[in-house]
C-alpha positions as CSV (number, residue, x, y, z in Angstrom):
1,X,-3.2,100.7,126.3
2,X,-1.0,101.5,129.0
3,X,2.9,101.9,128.3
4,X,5.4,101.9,130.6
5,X,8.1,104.3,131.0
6,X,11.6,102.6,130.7
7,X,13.4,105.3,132.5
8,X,13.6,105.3,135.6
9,X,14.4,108.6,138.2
10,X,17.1,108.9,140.5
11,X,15.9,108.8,144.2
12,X,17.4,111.3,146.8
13,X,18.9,108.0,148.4
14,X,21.1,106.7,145.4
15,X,22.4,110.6,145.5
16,X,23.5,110.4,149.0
17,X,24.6,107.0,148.7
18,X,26.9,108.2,146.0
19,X,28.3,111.5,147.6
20,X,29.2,109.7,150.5
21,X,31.2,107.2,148.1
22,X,32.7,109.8,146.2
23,X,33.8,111.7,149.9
24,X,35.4,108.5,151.0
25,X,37.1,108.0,148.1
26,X,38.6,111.7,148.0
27,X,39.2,111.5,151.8
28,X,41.1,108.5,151.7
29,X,43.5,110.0,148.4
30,X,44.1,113.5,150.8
31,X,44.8,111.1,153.7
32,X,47.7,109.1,151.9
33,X,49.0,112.5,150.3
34,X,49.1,113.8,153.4
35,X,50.8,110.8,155.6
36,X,53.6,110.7,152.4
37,X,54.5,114.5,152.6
38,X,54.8,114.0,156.3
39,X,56.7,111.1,156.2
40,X,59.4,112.3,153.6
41,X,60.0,115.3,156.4
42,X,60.1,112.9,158.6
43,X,62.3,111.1,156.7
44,X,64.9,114.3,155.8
45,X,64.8,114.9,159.3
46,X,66.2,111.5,160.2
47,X,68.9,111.8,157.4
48,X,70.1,115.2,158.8
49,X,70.4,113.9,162.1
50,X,72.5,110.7,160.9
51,X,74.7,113.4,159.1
52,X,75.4,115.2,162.7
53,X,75.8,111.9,164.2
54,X,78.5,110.6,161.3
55,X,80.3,114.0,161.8
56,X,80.4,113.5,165.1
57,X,81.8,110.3,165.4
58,X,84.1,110.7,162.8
59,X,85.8,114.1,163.9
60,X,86.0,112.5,167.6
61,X,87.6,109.2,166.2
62,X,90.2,111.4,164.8
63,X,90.8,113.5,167.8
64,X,91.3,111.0,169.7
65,X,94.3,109.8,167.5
66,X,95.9,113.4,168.3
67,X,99.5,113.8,167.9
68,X,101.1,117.5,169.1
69,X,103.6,118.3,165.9
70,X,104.0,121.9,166.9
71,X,103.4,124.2,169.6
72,X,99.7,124.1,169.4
73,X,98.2,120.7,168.4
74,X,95.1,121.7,166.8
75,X,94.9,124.9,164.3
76,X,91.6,126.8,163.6
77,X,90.6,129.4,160.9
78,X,88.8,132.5,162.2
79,X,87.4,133.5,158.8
80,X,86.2,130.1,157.5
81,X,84.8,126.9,159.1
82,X,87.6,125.0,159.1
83,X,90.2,122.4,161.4
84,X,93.3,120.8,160.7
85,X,95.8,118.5,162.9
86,X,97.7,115.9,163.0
87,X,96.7,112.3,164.0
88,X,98.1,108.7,164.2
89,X,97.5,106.7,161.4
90,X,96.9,103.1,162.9
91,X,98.4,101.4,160.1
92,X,101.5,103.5,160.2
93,X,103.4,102.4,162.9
94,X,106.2,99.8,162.6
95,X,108.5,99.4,165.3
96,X,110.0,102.8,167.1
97,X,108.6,105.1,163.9
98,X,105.0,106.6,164.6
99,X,103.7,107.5,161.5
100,X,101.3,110.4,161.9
101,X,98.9,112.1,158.7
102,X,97.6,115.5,158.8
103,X,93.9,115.9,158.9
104,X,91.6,118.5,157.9
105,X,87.2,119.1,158.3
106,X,85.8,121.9,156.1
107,X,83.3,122.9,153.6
108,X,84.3,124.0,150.6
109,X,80.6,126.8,151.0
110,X,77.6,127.3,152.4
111,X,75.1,124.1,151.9
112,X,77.9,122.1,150.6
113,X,79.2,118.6,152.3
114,X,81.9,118.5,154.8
115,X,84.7,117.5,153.4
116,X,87.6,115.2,155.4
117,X,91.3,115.4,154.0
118,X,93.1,112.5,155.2
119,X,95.7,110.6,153.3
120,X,96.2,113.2,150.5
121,X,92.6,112.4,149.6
122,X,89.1,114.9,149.9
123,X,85.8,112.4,150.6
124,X,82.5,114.1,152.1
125,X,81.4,113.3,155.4
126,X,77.3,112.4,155.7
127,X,74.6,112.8,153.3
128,X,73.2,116.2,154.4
129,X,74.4,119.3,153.2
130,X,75.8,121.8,156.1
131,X,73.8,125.5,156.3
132,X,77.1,126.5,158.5
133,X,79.4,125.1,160.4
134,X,82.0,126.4,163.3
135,X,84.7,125.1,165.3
136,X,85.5,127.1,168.5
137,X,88.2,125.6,171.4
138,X,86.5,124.8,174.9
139,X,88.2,124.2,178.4
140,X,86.0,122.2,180.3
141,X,86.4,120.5,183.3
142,X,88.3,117.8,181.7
143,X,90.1,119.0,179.7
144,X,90.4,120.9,176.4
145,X,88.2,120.3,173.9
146,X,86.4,121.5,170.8
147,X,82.7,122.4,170.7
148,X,81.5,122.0,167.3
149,X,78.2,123.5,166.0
150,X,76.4,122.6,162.8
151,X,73.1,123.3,160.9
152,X,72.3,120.8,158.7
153,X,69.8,121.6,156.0
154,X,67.5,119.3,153.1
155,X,69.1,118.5,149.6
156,X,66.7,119.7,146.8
157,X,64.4,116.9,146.2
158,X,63.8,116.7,149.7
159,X,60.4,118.6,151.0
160,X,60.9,122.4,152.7
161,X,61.6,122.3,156.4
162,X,63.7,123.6,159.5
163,X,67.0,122.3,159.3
164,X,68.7,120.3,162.0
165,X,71.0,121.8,164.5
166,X,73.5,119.7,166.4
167,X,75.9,121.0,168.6
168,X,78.6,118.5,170.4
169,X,82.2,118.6,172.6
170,X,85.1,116.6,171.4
171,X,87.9,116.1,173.7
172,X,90.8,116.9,172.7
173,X,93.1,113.9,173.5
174,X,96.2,114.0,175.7
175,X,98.9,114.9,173.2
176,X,100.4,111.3,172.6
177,X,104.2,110.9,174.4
178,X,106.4,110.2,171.7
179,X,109.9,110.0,174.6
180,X,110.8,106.4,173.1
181,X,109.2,106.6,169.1
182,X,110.2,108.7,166.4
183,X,107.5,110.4,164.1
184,X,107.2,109.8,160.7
185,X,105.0,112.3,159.0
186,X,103.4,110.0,155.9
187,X,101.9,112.7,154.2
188,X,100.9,116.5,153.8
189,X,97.8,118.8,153.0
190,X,96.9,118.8,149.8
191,X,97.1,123.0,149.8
192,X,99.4,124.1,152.8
């Protein structure tokens, strides 16, 4: 009698079959990895480049608002990144009285946020953390002005990269006439 065998062999085909399966399937995991990585770069990029874009906008806002107090109406710090003037505070003006509050960009150290003193209060300024940061006075064409120059770098849980430099003028506004108004300065810096 004649038995047959119940196990069967498996052909060259069902291997190769199976490899290529198995490739696929590994190809497909590296390809995901490797679009995520990229796009959380991608992604730190973008949030250091809405950082230089907050700063900017928020340090021109406030030079626009410029109000000479003394003989020189902006003050910078040679040894540390750091500005302070005086502006106009929209809500403080009532009749003849200008009400003016001193203002002041800095970081407290290297990779820290830049901090904004305004109303006797510190609050940070963007998301990014700040490799350096410098202030240097510019006469251009129109004017004075301040060219600002920042590196912005990646928090920790953000993925290794170059950081993002951003370098910008403000104009230094026209020191507001004050022939007809009194100033009223509403407040000081917090450490003189």
């Amino acid at each position: 009698m004649i038995t047959r065998s119940t196990r069967r062999a498996v052909t060259l085909a069902e291997i190769l079959v199976a490899t290529a399966l198995i490739t696929a399937v590994v190809g497909a995991a590296m390809l995901s990895y490797n679009l995520s990585a990229r796009s959380r770069g991608v992604t730190a990029s973008a949030q250091g480049l809405s950082t230089a874009m907050i700063i900017e906008e928020t340090i021109s806002a406030d030079l626009r608002r410029l109000i000479q107090v003394g003989p020189c109406p902006v003050r910078f710090w040679p040894d540390r990144p750091r500005l302070a003037f005086v502006a106009c505070d929209p809500g403080g003006i009532s009749g003849a009285v200008l009400g003016a509050r001193p203002v002041r960009y800095s970081i407290p150290d290297q990779g820290g946020l830049l901090e904004r003193e305004w109303e006797g209060k510190v609050r940070t300024v963007g998301t990014s953390p700040l490799n350096s940061l410098s202030f240097f006075p510019f006469n251009g064409p129109t004017g004075p002005m301040i060219r600002v120059n920042l590196e912005i770098g990646r928090s920790k849980d953000e993925p290794d990269g170059p950081p993002v430099v951003h370098s910008f003028l403000a104009p230094i506004a026209s020191p507001r006439r004050r022939e007809n108004l009194q100033l009223k300065l509403l407040g000081k810096f917090l450490d003189p």
